[in-house]
N, C-alpha and C positions, 0 to 999 in steps of 0.2 A: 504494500500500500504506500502511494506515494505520501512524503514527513506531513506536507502540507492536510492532507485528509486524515491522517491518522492523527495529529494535533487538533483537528475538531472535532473527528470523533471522542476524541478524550473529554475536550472540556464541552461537548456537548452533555453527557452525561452527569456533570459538577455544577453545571450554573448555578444551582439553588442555594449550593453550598460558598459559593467560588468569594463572596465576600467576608467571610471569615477566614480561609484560606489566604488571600490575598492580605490579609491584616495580620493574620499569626505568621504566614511563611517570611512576609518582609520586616520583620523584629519591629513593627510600626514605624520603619522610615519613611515609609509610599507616603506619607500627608508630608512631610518634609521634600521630598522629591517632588510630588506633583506642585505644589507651592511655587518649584522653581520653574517648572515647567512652563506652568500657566503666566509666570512673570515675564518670562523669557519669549513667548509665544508669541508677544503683543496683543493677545485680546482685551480688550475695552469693548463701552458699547458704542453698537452703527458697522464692528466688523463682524464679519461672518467667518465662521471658522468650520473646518472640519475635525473633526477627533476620532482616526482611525485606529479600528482593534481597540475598541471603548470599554468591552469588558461588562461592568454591571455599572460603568456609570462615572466612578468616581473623577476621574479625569476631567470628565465632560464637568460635573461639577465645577470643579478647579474654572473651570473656563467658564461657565457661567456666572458664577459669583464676580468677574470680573466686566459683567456687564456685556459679554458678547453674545450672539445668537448660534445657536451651537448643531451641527447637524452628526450624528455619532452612526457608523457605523461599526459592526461587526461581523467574520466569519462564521460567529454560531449564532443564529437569530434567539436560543433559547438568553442569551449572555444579553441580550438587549429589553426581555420584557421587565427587568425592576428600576431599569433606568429611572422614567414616568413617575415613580412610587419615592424613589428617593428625590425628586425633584421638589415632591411635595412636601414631604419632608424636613428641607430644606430653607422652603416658603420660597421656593423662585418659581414663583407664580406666572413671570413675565416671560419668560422662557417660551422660547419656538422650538419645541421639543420633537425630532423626526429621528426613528430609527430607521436605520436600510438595513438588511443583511448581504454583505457586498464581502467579497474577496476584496484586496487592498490591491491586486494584478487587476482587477478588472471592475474600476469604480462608476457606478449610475450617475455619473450627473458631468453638466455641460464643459466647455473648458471655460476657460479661464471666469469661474465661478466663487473660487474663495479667496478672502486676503490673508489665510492661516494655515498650516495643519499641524496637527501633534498627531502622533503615534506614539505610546507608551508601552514598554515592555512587550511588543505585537512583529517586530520589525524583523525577530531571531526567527520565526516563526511563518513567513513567507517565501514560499517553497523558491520563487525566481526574482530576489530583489531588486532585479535592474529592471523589471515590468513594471511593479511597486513604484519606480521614482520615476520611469516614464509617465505614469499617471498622475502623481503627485504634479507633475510640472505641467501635465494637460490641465487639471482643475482649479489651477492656483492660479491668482492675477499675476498679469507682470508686477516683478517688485514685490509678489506675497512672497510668504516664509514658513518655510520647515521647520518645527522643533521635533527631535528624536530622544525622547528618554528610555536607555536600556541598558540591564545589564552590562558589565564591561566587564575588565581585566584587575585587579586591585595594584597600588605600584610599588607596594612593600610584597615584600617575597612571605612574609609572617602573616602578613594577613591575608595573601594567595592561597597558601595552605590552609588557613580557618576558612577561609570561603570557600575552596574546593571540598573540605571537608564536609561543609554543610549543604553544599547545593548539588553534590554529587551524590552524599551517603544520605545524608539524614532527609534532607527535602523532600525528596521521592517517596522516601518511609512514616513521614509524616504527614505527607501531602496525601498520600495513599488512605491513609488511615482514617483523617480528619473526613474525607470528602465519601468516604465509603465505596471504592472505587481503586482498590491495590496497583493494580495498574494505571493508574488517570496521571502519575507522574512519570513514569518510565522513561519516557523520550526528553527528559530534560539533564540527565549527565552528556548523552551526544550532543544533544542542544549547544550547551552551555560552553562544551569541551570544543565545537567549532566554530563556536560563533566570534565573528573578527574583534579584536581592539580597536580601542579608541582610535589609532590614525587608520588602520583600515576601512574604518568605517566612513570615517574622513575622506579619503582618499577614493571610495563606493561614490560619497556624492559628487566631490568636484567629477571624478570620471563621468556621472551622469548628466551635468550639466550644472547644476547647484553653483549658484555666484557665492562668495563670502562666509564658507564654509566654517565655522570652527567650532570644537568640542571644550567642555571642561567639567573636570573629574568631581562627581560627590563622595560625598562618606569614603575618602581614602581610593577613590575608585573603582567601588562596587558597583556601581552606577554613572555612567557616563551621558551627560546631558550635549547633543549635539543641535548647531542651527546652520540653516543655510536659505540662501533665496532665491524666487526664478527670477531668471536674467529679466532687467528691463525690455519691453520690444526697441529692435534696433541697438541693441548692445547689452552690455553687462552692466554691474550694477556696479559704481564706482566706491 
């Protein structure tokens, strides 16, 4: 089964669970990451943004609270129906709330459509990424901007090891357990173990076309926050 289908089948099966999971597995960094994300984004309101591989939501949050109108999709449409629920929740009432269930290679909507996109912890996890940022650069204004938050590499060698440790042995065993679903983390030691650093991922977008590419490491580099933008029309973006 191709990584791509077999990584929905998994979290097709967890949605229910998947926001507990997502708050015990990231030792409660993820409100501290997405923070930056959403900061670094540029959402405000009057922009429109897209938040691909949205998850149960909380991203798109992020981007909401900052006043932007937020269109989210996701590869498992079950991962989109609490979004709605926690909006309310929330009290972002104002909110132009639309889920798609879209592949991130193969996105529903017009080009040059948005002035944003995030994609959070979603990007390890698309089967052919240079599809991925061909589309990202069709839907995006000229001058919009990419923010990429995911997993990375750590830059101390001690904390390489604790994080190997735990995202390789334990994540899986715990992730398995918590979701009821022994296998729903399986595929996340080869994930992990080939998914690029920080400058490769870097180097993914300028190859793709991405003007003003640059990353910067969280928490010791657990986490790697990356931006970039499509080219102005008529040139790049100075």
């Amino acid at each position: 089964m191709p990584e791509g289908h077999r990584v929905q089948s998994m979290f097709s099966g967890i949605a229910h669970r998947y926001d507990l999971l997502n708050h015990v597995l990231s030792l409660g960094l993820d409100f501290y990451w997405w923070h930056r994300m959403a900061a670094r984004s540029g959402a405000c309101p009057g922009r429109r943004m897209l938040d691909v591989a949205a998850g149960t939501g909380d991203s798109t949050v992020a981007l909401a609270k900052r006043g932007a109108e937020v269109v989210s999709t996701d590869f498992t449409h079950a991962m989109l129906t609490q979004g709605p629920e926690k909006f309310r929740s929330k009290g972002l009432k104002n909110l132009i709330w639309a889920s798609v269930g879209a592949d991130a290679q193969r996105l529903p909507f017009q080009a040059n459509h948005f002035d944003g996109i995030t994609i959070c912890y979603g990007i390890r996890n698309v089967e052919q990424r240079s599809l991925a940022y061909a589309e990202f650069l069709r839907v995006l204004k000229p001058g919009g901007g990419l923010t990429i938050l995911e997993f990375s590499r750590p830059k101390w060698s001690w904390l390489r090891a604790l994080y190997d440790f735990y995202s390789l042995k334990l994540l899986p065993r715990i992730g398995g357990w918590i979701s009821g679903n022994a296998s729903a983390y399986t595929y996340l030691p080869e994930s992990i173990r080939e998914f690029p650093d920080q400058i490769h991922l870097a180097q993914e977008l300028e190859q793709a076309g991405f003007a003003k590419v640059h990353w910067t490491n969280l928490s010791g580099g657990i986490v790697a926050l990356h931006t970039g933008a499509k080219p102005a029309q008529g040139g790049t973006i100075s």
